[in-house]
C-alpha positions in Angstrom: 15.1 -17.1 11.3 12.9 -16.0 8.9 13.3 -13.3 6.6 10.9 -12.1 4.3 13.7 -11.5 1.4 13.3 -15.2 1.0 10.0 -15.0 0.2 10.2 -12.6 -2.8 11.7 -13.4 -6.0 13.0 -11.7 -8.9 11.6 -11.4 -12.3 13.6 -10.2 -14.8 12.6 -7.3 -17.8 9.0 -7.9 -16.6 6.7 -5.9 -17.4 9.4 -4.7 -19.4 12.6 -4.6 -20.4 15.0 -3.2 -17.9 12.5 -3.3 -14.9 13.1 -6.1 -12.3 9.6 -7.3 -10.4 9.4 -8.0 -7.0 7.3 -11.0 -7.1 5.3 -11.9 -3.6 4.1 -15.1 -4.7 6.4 -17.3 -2.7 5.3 -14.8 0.3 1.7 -15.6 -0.3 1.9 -19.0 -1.1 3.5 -19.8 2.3 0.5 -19.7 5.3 3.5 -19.3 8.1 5.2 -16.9 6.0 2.5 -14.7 5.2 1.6 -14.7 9.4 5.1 -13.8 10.0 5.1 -10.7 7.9 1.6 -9.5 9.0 3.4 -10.1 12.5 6.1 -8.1 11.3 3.7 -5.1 10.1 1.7 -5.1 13.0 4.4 -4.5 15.1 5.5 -1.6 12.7 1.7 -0.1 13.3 1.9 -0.6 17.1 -0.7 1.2 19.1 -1.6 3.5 16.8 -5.3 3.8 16.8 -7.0 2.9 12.8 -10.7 2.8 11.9 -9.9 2.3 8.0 -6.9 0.4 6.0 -6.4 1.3 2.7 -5.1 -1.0 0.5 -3.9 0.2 -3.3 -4.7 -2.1 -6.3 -3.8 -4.8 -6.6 -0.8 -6.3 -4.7 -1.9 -4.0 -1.3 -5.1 -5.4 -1.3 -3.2 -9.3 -0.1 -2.2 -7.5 4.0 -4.0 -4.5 4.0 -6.8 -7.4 4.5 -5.1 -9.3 7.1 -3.9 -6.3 8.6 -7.9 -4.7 8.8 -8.5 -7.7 10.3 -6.0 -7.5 12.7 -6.7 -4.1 13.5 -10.7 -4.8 13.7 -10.8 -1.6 11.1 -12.6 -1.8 7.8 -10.9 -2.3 4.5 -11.3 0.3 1.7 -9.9 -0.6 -1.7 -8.2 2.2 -4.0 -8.4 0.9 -7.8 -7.7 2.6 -11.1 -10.7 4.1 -13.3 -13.6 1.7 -14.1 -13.1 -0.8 -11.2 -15.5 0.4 -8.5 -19.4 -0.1 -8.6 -20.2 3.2 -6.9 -19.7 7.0 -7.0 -16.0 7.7 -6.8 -13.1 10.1 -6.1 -10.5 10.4 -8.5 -6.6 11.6 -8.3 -4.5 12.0 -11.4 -0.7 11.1 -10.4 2.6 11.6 -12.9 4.2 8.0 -14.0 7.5 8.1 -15.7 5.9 8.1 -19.0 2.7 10.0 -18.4 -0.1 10.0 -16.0 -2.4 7.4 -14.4 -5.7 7.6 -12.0 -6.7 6.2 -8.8 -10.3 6.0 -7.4 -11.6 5.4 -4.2 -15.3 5.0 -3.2 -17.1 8.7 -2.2 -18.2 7.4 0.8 -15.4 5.1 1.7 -13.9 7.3 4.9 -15.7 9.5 7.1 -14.4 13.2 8.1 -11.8 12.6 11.1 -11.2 8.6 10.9 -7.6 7.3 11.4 -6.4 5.4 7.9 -3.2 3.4 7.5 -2.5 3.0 3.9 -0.8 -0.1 2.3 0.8 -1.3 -0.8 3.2 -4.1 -1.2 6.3 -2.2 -3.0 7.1 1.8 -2.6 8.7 2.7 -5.8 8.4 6.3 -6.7 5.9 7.1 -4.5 3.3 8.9 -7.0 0.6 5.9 -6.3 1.5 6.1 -2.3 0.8 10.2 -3.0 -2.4 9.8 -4.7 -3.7 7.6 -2.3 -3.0 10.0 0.4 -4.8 12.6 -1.5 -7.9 10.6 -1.9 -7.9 9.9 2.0 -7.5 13.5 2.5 -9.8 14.7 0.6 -12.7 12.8 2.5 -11.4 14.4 5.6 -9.4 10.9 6.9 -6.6 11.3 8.7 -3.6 8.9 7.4 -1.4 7.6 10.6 0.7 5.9 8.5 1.6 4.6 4.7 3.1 1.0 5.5 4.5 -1.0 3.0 6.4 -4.8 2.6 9.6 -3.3 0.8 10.3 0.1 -0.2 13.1 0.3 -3.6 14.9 3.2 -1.6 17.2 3.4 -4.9 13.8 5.3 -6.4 13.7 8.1 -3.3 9.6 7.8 -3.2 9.7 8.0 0.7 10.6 12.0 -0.6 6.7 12.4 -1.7 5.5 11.3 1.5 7.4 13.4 3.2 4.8 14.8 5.8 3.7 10.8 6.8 5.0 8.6 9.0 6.4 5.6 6.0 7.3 2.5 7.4 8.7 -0.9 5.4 9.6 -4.5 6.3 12.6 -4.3 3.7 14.8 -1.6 1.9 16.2 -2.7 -1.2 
């Protein structure tokens, strides 16, 4: 049976000491594995209706592909400062140890279109946040923020309170 746990390894003080990375290699490495879980997080979507999927640098960008594919939507990437070619939208967001920026193209989501936002780990939930900010403030309407594991230890579910937060795995 597969479980996508097995998939996702460990990495120990990385970036720093004390933190312990999730690592989706293995996941993305393994063609049936990676089907499976985008299997897995389209039935999580269901029959909601999406036009746009959002997927948050850099380890979202992996299934919110496969997933706008799925979904015949278009993709939108959300990057931090610099990383866009084109006019952009900016949201500041709190990190443990100070702030951080997210941009999104300024013409990336029209007024009224259904987004799904993805990212591969919900930690704290300030990135998740921002994100829906940015989608917001184009006038998009997020159906849900989806994720592949959520570290439920760090309570970031709590900033997206007023969405609908789904997860393949709660560690």
């Amino acid at each position: 049976m597969f479980k996508i746990q097995d998939y996702i390894r460990d990495i120990k003080d990385f970036p720093k000491p004390g933190i312990v990375y999730k690592d989706i290699t293995p996941l993305l490495q393994d063609p049936e594995a990676a089907r499976k879980t985008t299997d897995a997080l389209m039935e999580k979507i269901g029959g909601l209706k999406v036009d746009k999927v959002v997927g948050i640098e850099s380890r979202g960008f992996f299934f919110a592909t496969l997933l706008a594919e799925r979904l015949n939507a278009g993709f939108i990437p959300i990057r931090k400062p610099g990383k866009l070619p084109y006019d952009t939208l900016q949201e500041s967001y709190s990190l443990e140890y100070g702030e951080d920026v997210l941009e999104i193209h300024s013409d990336a989501i029209k007024p009224g279109e259904k987004v799904l936002i993805h990212d591969d780990v919900l930690a704290t939930g300030g990135t998740a946040a921002a994100a829906c900010k940015l989608v917001e403030k184009m006038g998009g309407e997020i159906v849900q923020c989806n994720f592949l594991m959520e570290l439920g230890f760090l309570n970031g579910k709590d900033k997206l309170d007023s969405y609908q937060v789904v997860s393949l795995l709660s560690i």
